[in-house]
N, C-alpha and C positions, 0 to 999 in steps of 0.2 A: 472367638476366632472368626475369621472372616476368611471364605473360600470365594472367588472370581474365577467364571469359565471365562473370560479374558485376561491372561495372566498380566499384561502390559497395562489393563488398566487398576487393576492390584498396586503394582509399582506407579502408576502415576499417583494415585490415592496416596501413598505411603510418603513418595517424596514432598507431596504439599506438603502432609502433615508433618516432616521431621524438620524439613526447609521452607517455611511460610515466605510469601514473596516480603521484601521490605519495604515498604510504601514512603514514597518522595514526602517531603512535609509539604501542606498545604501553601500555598498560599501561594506569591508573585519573588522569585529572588531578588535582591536590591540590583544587580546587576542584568538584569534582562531588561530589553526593551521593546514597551505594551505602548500601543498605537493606543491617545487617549478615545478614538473610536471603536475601540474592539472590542468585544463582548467575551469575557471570560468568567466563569460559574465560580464563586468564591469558593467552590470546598475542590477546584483544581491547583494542578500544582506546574510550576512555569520554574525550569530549572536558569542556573546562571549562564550570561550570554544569549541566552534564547531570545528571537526577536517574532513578532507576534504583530503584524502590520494592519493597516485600514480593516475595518470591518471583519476581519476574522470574527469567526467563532471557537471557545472553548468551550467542552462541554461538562458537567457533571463527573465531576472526579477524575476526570481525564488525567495524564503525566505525560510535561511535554520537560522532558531533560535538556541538559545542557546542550547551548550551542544548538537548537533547532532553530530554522527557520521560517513558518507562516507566511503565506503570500496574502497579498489583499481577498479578501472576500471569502478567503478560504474556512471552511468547518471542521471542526473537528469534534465525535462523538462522545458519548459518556465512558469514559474507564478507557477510553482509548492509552495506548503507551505508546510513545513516540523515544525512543533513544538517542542517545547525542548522535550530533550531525545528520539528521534527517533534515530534507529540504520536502515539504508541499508549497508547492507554486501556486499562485493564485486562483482563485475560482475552484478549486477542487475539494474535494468530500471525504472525509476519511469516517467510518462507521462504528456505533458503538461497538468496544469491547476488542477492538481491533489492535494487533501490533503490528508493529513496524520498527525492526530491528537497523541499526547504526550503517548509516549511507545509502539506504534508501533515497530515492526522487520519484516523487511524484506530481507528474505536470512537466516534465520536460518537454521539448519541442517535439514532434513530430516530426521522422524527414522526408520534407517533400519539395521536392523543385523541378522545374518544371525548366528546359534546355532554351536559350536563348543564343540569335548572334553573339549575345556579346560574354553568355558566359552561363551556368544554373542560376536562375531566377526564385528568390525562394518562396513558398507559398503558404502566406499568414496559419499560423496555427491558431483556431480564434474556439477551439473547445476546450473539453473540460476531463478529467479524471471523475470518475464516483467509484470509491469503494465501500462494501457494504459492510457490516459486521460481522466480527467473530470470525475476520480475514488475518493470517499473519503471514506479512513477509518480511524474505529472509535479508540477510548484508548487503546490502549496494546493487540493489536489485533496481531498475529503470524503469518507469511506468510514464510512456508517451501521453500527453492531451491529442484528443481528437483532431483530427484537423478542423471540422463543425463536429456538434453532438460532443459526444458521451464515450471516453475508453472504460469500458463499465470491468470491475472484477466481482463478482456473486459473493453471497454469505456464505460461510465455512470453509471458505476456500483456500488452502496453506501452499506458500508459495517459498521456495527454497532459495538458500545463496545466489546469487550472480545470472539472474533470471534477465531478459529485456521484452519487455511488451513493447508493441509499439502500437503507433495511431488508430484509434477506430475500434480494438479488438475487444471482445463480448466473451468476457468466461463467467460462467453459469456458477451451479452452487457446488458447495462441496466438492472440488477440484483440487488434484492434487500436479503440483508444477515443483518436477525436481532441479537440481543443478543445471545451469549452465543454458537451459532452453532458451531458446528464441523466437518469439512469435512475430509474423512478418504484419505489416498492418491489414485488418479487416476481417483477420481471421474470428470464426465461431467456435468458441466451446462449449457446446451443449454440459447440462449436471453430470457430477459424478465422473469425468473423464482424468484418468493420471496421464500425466507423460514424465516419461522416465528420463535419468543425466542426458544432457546433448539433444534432445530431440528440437528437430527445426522444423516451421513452419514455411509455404511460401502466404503469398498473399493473398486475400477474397477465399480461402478454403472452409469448411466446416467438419467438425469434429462433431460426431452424435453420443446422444448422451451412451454414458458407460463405457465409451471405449480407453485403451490401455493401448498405449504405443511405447513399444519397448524402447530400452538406450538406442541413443545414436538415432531413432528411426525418423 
């Protein structure tokens, strides 16, 4: 018998072992399309429809299902899971061990423009996403590139449904981002910080580590 003073991770224990996850078969489906320069680790698995462009990387055991898309240059780490219809845009990093649940983007534009006589002017989006490992986030969650640099997300950091980051923003490790938030560009989250459904950001603000902002705040 086995007793846990966390009872939650008692039940997480239990459900692996009654429900083991079911692993994608190895290899490349005959219906996906791999860029003959892209580097993908043979014991990975490339579901059908999925397209996998110039110079991507796949990594060690990774599972990129059906219908994902790879941008040029883009990486992806060991054991990574990617679910159908995930889009990573080019140039961006996704971390070992990491998911990314179905409608996820990452590497969207940033919005930035800049007001003109003749009408908003838009202003090149020429960075990058990095996220790091043993990150998951949640459905159709938005993840902006930088406008230059790095929209960076921390290791262990779980990221809920219908989240939008956007340009520039810096979350730390072990961060917890419920429903519906929205981070405005440039914003800091120091380690350890939750924000609860609904919480919004504005821009250029910082968050220190450990802090807790309740729903809506």
């Amino acid at each position: 018998m086995f007793r846990f003073a966390n009872p939650y991770l008692g039940l997480a224990k239990a459900l692996s072992f009654f429900y083991p996850d079911i692993s994608s078969e190895k290899g490349i489906h005959s219906t996906a399309f791999v860029h003959e320069r892209a580097l993908i680790h043979p014991t990975a698995s490339i579901g059908p429809l999925a397209v996998i462009s110039e110079n991507a990387q796949i990594g060690a055991n990774a599972r990129i299902e059906a219908q994902v898309f790879i941008g040029l240059g883009a990486k992806i780490g060991e054991y990574a899971h990617l679910y159908p219809h995930v889009v990573v845009r080019e140039g961006c990093c996704i971390g070992d061990h990491s998911i990314l649940h179905s409608g996820v983007i990452v590497g969207s534009d940033g919005f930035g423009f800049t007001p003109t006589p003749e009408g908003h002017l838009k202003i090149p989006q020429v960075g990058i996403v990095e996220i790091a490992s043993d990150v998951e986030i949640g459905a159709n969650v938005t993840i902006d590139r930088a406008t230059m640099g790095k929209t960076i997300i921390g290791p262990g950091t779980k990221i809920d449904n219908l989240v939008h980051i956007a340009h520039n923003v810096v979350i730390g490790r072990n961060c917890i981002i419920v429903a519906q938030v929205g981070l405005s560009g440039s914003t800091i989250m120091e380690d350890h910080v939750t924000l609860a459904g609904q919480v919004g950001t504005v821009g250029h603000v910082s968050i220190g580590k450990g802090t807790t902002v309740a729903a809506r705040g």
